[in-house]
C-alpha positions as CSV (number, residue, x, y, z in Angstrom):
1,X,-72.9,10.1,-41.6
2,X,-69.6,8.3,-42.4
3,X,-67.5,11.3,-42.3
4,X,-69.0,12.3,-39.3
5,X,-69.0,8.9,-37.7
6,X,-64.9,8.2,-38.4
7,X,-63.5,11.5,-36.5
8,X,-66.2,10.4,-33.4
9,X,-64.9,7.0,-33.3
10,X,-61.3,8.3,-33.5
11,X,-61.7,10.9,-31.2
12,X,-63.2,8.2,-28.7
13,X,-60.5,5.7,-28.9
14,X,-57.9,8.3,-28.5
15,X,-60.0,9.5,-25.2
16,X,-60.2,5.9,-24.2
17,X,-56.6,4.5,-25.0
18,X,-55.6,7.8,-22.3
19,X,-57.7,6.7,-19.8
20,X,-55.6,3.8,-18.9
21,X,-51.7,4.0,-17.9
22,X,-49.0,1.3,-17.0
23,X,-47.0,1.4,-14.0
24,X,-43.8,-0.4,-14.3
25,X,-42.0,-2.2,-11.6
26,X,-39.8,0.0,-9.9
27,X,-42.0,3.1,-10.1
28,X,-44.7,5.0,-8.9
29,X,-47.0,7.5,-9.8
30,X,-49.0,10.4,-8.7
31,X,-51.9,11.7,-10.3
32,X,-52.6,15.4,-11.0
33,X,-56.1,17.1,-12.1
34,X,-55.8,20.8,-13.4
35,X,-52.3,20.9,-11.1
36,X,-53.8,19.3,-8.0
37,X,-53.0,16.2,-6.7
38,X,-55.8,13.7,-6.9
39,X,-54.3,10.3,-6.0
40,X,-51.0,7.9,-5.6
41,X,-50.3,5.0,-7.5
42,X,-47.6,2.5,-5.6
43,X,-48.5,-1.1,-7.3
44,X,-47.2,-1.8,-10.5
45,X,-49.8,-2.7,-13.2
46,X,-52.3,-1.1,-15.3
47,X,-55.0,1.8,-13.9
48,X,-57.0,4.2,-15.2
49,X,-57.5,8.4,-15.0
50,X,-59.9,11.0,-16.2
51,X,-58.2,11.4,-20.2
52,X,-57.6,15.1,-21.2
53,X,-58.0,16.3,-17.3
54,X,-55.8,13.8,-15.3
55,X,-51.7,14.0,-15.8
56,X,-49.9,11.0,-14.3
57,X,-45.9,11.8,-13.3
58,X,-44.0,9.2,-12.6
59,X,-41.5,8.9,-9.9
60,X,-38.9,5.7,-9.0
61,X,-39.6,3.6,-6.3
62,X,-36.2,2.3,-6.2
63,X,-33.3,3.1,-4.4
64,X,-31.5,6.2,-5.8
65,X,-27.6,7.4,-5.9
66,X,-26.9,10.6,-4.6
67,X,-22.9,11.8,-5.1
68,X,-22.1,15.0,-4.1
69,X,-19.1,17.7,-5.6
70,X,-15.7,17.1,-3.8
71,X,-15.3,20.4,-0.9
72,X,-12.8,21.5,0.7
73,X,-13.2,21.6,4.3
74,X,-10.9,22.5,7.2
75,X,-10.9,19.5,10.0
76,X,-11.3,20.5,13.7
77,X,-7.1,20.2,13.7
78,X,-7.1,23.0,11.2
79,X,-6.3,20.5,8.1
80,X,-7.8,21.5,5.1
81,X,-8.7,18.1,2.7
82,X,-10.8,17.2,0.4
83,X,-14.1,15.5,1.3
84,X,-16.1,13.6,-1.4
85,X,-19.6,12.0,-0.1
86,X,-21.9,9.6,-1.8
87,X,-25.6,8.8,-0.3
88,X,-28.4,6.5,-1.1
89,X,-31.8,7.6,-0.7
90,X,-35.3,6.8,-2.1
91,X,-38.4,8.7,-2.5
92,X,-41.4,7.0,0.1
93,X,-43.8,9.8,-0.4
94,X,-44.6,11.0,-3.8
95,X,-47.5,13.0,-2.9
96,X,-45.3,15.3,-0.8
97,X,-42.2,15.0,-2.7
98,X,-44.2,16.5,-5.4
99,X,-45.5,19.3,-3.7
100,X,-42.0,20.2,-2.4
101,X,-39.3,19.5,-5.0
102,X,-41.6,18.4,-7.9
103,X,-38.8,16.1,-9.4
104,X,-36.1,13.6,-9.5
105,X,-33.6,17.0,-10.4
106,X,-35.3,19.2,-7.6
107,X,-34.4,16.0,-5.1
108,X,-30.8,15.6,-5.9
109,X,-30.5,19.6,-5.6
110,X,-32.1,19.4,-2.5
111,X,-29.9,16.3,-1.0
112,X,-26.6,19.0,-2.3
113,X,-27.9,21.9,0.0
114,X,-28.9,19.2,3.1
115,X,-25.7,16.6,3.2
116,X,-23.1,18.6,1.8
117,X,-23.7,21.1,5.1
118,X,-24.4,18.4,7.7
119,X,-20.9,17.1,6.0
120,X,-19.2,20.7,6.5
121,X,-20.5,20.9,10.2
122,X,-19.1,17.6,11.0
123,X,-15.6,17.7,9.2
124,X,-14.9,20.8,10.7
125,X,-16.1,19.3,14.0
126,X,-13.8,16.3,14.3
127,X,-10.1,15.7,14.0
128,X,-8.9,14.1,11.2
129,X,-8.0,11.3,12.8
130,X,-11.6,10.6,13.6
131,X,-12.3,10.4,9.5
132,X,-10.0,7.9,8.6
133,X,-9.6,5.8,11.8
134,X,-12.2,3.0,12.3
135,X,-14.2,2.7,15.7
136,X,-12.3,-0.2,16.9
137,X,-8.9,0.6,15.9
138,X,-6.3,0.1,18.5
139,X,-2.9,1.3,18.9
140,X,-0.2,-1.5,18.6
141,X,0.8,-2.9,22.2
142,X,-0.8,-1.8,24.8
143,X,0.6,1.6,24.7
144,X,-2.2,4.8,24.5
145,X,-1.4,7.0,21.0
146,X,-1.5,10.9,22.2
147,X,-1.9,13.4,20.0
148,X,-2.1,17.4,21.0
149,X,-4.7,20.0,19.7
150,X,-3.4,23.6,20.7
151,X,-1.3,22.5,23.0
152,X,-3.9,20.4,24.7
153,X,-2.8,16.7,25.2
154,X,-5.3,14.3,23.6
155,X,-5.5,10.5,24.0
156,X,-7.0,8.7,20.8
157,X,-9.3,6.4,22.6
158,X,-11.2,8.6,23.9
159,X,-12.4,9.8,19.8
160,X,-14.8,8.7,17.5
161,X,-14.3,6.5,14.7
162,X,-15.5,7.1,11.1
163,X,-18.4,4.6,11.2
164,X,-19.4,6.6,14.6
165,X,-19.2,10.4,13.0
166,X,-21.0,8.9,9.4
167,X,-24.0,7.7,11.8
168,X,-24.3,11.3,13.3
169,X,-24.0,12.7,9.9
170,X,-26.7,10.5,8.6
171,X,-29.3,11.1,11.7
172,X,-28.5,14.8,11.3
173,X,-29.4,14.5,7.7
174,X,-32.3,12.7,8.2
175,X,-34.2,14.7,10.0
176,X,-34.9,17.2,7.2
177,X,-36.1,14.1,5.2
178,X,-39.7,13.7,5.6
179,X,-40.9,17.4,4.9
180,X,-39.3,16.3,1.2
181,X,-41.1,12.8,1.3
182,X,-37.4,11.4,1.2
183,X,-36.1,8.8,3.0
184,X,-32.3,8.7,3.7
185,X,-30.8,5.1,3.3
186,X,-26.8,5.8,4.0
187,X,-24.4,8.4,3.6
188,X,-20.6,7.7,3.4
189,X,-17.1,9.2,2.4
190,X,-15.9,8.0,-0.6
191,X,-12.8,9.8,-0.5
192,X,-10.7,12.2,1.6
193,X,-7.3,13.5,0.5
194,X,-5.3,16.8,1.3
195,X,-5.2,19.3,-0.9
196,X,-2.9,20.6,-3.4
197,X,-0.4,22.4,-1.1
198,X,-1.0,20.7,2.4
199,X,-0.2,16.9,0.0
200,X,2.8,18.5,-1.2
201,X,4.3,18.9,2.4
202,X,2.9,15.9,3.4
203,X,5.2,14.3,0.3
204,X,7.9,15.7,1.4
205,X,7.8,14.8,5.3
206,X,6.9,11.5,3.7
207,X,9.7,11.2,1.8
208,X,12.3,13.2,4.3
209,X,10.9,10.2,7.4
210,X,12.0,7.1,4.7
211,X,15.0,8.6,3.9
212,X,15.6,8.6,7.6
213,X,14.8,5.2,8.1
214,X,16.3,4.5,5.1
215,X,19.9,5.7,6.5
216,X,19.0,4.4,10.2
217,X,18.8,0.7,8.1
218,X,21.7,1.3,5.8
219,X,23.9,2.5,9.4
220,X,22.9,-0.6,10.9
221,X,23.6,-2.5,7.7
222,X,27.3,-1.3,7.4
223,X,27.7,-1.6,11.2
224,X,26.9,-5.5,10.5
225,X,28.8,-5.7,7.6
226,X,31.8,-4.5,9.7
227,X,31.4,-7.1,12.4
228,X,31.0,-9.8,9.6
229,X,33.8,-8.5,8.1
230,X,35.5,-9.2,11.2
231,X,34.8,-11.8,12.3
232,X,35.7,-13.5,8.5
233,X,39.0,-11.8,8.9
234,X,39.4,-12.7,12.6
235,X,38.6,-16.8,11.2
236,X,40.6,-16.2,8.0
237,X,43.7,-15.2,10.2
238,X,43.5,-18.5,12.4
239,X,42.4,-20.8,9.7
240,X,45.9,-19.6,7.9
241,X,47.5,-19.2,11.2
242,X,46.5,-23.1,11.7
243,X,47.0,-24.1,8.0
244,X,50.7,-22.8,8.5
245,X,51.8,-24.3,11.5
246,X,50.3,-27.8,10.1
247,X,52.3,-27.3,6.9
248,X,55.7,-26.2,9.2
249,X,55.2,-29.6,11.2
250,X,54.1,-31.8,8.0
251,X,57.4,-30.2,6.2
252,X,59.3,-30.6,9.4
253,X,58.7,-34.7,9.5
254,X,58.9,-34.8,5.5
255,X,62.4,-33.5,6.3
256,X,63.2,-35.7,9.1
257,X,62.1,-38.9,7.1
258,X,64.0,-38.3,4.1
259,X,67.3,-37.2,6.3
260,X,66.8,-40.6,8.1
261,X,66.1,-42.4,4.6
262,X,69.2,-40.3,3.7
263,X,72.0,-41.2,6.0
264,X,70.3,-45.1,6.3
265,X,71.3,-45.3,2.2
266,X,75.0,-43.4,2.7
267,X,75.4,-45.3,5.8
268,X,75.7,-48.4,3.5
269,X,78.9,-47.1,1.6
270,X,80.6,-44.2,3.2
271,X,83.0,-44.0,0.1
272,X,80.5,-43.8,-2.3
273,X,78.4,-41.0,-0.3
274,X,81.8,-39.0,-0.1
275,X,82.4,-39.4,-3.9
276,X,78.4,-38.1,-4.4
277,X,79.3,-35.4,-2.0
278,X,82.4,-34.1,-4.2
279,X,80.6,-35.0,-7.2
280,X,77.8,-32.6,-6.0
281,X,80.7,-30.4,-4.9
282,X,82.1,-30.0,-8.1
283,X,78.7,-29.2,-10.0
284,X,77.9,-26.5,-7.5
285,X,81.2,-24.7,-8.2
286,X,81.6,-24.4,-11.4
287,X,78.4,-23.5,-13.9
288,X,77.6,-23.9,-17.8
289,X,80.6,-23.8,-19.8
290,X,82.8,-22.8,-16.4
291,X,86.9,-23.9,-16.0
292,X,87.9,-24.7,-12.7
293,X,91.7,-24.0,-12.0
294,X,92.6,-25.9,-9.1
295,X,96.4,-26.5,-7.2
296,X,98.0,-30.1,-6.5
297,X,97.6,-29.8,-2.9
298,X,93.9,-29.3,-3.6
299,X,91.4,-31.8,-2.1
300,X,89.3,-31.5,-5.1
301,X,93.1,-32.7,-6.6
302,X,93.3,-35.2,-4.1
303,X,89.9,-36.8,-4.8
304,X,90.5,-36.2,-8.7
305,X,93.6,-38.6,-8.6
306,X,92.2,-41.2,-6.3
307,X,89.2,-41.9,-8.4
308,X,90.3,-44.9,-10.8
């Protein structure tokens, strides 16, 4: 009886412990018998199912990342770029998100087909000045921006603005929602660049409009520098100009003060200036180691003989 007893009593607790199963926070759960849906679980906790016939599959109840491979698409201006999308989205029906994708995986692949071609239609609907411009953006001043689209004269505030164009995309997108049991949060652009060859010419007009501005500012700069320039040569000039004429006339009564000082002092003694005088005389015509060879009726005789 013991050896029969044991395997019962196993066999009964094993039967019993998978009758019950826990729902965690943040999940939910749909029950299956033979395949067939038999009942939802939404409220965390522990519950119970038919062991051995009843399969639980468990589902998140919380908000989900979708991000979606970078495409690229060609915008309404004929610009190709690249267009990389993110979404958030959650599952609110498990019953028929069972039926239809079956799991998490079959969601997401779903969500690729669904956004990335409401994406496609609207890109290539829409300038790209629509996808990177914000609703309210306004031109500086008052002035209108116009841009043209074969040949056709377009004002810019009279397009849409990115938050505008992701709102169409999302209420395009949602529509296709429910028959999934998905509910579609938010879909928006992460990024949006050129690609490879349409960038490189974008570089290069880049770089080819600083380099004009670049030699518009350094024209204007030497144009500056020039006036400066004269204008410091223009103030250079007079200050010298000034500086000279004030020296000329401070020379002029340095000169006229010490010829007064002069003749008041030789004024005193008229012989003595005259004997300086041919003293001075005599130094300035004859130099270092010089002979002077002078006649009797010489003055420089005459004075020689008169001076005691």
């Amino acid at each position: 009886m013991k050896k029969i007893l044991a395997p019962i009593l196993l066999l009964a607790a094993f039967l019993s412990l998978s009758a019950f199963f826990v729902v965690q926070e943040g999940e939910q759960a749909l029950v299956t018998q033979f395949g067939r849906p038999v009942g939802g679980v939404r409220q965390a906790g522990l519950h119970v199912k038919l062991p051995l016939i009843q399969t639980v599959h468990r589902f998140e109840k919380r908000i989900l990342k979708w991000d979606g491979d970078p495409n690229q698409i060609p915008t309404k201006d004929k610009r190709f770029i690249w267009v990389d999308t993110t979404a958030r989205w959650r599952i609110v029906d498990p019953l028929q998100f069972y039926r239809s994708v079956a799991t998490e995986r079959g969601g997401l692949s779903r969500l690729d087909d669904i956004i990335d071609s409401v994406v496609r239609d609207a890109v290539s609907g829409h300038l790209l000045v629509e996808l990177v411009r914000g609703s309210g953006y306004q031109a500086p001043g008052d002035s209108v921006e116009v841009i043209e689209l074969e040949g056709t004269p377009i004002a810019t505030d009279q397009l849409v603005g990115r938050e505008e164009l992701l709102a169409g995309i999302l209420a395009k997108a949602k529509t296709s929602m429910p028959e999934y049991g998905i509910e579609l949060i938010d879909v928006q652009i992460k990024r949006i660049n050129y690609v490879d060859q349409v960038r490189q010419r974008v570089y290069e007009r880049m770089i080819s409009e600083r380099k004009k501005v670049a030699a518009q500012f350094r024209s204007e700069g030497e144009g500056e520098k020039a006036d400066i320039l004269g204008q410091m040569e223009k103030e250079l000039k007079s200050i010298t100009s000034d500086a000279y004429r004030q020296s000329v006339e401070i020379r002029g009564k340095a000169d006229a003060t010490a010829a007064a000082i002069y003749a008041a002092a030789y004024n005193q003694d008229r012989q003595f200036y005259a004997f300086l005088r041919s003293l001075e005389a005599y130094r300035k015509s004859t130099g270092e180691n010089g002979r002077l060879v002078i006649s009797t009726d010489s003055d420089f005789y005459r004075i020689l003989q008169q001076t005691p």
